[in-house]
C-alpha positions in Angstrom: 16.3 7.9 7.0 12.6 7.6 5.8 11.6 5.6 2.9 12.0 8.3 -0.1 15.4 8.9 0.8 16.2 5.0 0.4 15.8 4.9 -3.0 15.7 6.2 -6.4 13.9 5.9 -9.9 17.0 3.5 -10.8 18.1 1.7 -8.6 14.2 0.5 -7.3 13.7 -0.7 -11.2 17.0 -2.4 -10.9 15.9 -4.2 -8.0 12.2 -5.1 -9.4 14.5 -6.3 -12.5 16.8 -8.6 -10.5 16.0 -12.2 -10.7 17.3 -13.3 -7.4 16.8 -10.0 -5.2 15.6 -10.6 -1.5 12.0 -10.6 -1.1 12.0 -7.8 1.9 13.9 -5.6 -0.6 11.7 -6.2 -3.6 8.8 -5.0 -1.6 10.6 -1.8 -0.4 11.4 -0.6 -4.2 7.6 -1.6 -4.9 6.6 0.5 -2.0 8.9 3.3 -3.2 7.7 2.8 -6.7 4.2 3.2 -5.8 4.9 6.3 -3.2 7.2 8.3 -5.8 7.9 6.4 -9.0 6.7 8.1 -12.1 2.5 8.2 -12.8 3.0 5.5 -15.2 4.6 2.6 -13.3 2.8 4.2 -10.2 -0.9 3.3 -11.9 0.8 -0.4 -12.9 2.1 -0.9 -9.8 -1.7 0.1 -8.0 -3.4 -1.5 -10.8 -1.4 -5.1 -9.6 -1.2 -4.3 -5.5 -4.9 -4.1 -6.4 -5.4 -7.9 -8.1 -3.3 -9.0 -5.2 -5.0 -7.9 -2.3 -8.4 -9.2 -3.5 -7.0 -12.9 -4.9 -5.3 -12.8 -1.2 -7.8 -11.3 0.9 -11.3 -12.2 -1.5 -13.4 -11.2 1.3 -11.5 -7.6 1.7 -14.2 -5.2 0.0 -13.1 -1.3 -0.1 -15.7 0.8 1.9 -15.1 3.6 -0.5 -12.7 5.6 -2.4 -10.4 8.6 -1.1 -9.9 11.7 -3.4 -7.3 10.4 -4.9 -9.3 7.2 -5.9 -7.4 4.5 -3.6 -9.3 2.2 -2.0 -10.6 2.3 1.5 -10.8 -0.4 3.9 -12.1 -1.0 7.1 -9.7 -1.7 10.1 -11.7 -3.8 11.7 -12.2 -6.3 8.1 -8.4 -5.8 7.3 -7.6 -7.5 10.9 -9.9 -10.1 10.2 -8.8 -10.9 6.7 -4.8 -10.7 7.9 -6.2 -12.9 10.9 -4.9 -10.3 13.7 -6.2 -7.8 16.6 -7.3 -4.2 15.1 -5.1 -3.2 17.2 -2.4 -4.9 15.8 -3.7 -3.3 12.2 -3.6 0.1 13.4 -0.3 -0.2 14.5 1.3 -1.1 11.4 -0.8 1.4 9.6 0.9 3.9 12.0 4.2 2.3 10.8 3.6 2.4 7.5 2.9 6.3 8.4 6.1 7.4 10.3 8.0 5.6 7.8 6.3 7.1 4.1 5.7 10.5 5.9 1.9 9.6 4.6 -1.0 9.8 6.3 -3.2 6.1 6.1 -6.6 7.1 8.1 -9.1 9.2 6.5 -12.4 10.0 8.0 -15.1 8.5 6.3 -17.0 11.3 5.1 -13.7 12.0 3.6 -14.2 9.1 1.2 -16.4 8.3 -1.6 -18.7 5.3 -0.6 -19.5 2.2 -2.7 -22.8 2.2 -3.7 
C-alpha cells in the first residue's frame, strides 16, 4: 500500500494532535500532510519543513526552484550535509519516490536558478 492510501485528512491531524504519538508515525502524517493535505496546512507544513532543514542543515542552499516553487538541492551537498555517500542520497530519494508515486529529480534547466 503506498503512502496516500495510509492515511487520511483525519486521522494524519489526529496524529500531528497527539501528545505522545511515535516519532516514525508523526513524520508519516506530516509527509502525508504535505503530499495531499489541504493547500492551507500543505503551505504551513512547507513553510516549517523549510525553517527546519536550513536551522539543521545551515550550509544546505537550494540551487533553484522547480515550477511548483520547492526548493532544489544538489545531491552531491545533501550527502554532505546528511554526512553520507551520494549514493546513499539517491537511494533514499528513489525511496521516497516508489513510496509517494512522486518523482524527486528534475533536470536542472527544469528549475529556476538562484540568482
Amino acid at each position: 500500500m503506498d503512502i496516500k492510501e495510509q492515511w487520511d485528512i483525519e486521522s494524519a491531524m489526529q496524529v500531528l494532535q497527539h501528545q505522545t504519538v511515535d516519532a516514525k508515525i508523526w513524520a508519516e502524517a506530516v509527509e502525508w500532510l504535505i503530499l495531499y493535505g489541504p493547500p492551507q496546512i500543505r503551505e504551513l507544513l512547507l513553510q516549517s519543513s523549510g525553517t527546519a532543514t536550513h536551522n539543521c542543515f545551515p550550509n544546505l542552499q537550494a540551487k533553484g526552484y522547480a515550477p511548483d516553487g520547492q526548493p532544489c538541492y544538489s545531491v552531491a551537498e545533501m550527502a554532505k550535509a546528511m554526512g553520507i555517500s551520494e549514493d546513499e542520497t539517491r537511494e533514499m530519494l528513489k525511496e521516497k519516490e516508489k513510496a509517494q508515486g512522486i518523482h524527486h529529480f528534475i533536470d536542472e534547466e527544469d528549475t529556476m536558478k538562484v540568482q
